[in-house]
VEXZAMI-943800 format. One record per residue (C-alpha): x, y, z. Coordinates in steps of 0.2 Angstrom, whole numbers. Layout:
% VEXZAMI-943800
X:Y:Z
...
% end
This chain:
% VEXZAMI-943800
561:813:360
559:796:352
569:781:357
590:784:354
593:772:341
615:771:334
608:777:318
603:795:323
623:793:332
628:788:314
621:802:306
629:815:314
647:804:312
643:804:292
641:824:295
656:824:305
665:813:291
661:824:278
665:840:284
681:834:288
686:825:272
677:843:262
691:851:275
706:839:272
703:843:253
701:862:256
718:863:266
727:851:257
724:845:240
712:861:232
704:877:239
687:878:235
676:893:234
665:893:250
649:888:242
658:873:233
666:866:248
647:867:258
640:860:243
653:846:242
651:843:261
629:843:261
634:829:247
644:820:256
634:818:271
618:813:258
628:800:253
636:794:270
615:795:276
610:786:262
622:773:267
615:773:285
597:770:281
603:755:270
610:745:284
602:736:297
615:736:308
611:754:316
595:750:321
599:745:336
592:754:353
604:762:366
599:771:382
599:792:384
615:791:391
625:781:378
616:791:366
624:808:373
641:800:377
643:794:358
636:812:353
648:818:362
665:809:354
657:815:337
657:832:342
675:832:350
680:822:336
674:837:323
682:849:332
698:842:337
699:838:319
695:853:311
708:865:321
723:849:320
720:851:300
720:871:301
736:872:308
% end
């Protein structure tokens, strides 16, 4: 694996972001059809990726370990999210 960089962390948060605002919409505002709200949510994360790569803030370097802590938030960050707005 090449160097950790916070822009492959900030990826995966603009994936993270978009499948919960896609979600929030879903439960609360307008249920989709399946293949609308994964559409909706691939858009999302394009856009919130497109975003990334413009910025130079995220190009800064952070060791293995930071990397997998920060991976990890994301994640429980998703799923913590996900099963508060199913409920």
């Amino acid at each position: 694996m090449k160097e950790p960089t916070l822009k492959k962390v900030a990826y995966g948060a603009a994936m993270a972001i978009a499948v919960i605002l896609v979600h929030l919409v879903n439960e609360y505002v307008y249920k989709m059809p399946p293949m609308f709200a994964i559409f909706l949510a691939i858009f999302f994360t394009y856009l919130g990726i497109r975003l990334i790569r413009k910025s130079d803030k995220f190009d800064k370097k952070i060791s293995r370990t930071q990397y997998n802590l920060l991976n990890l938030v994301v994640v429980l960050v998703l799923v913590v999210s996900y099963f508060t707005i199913t409920q």
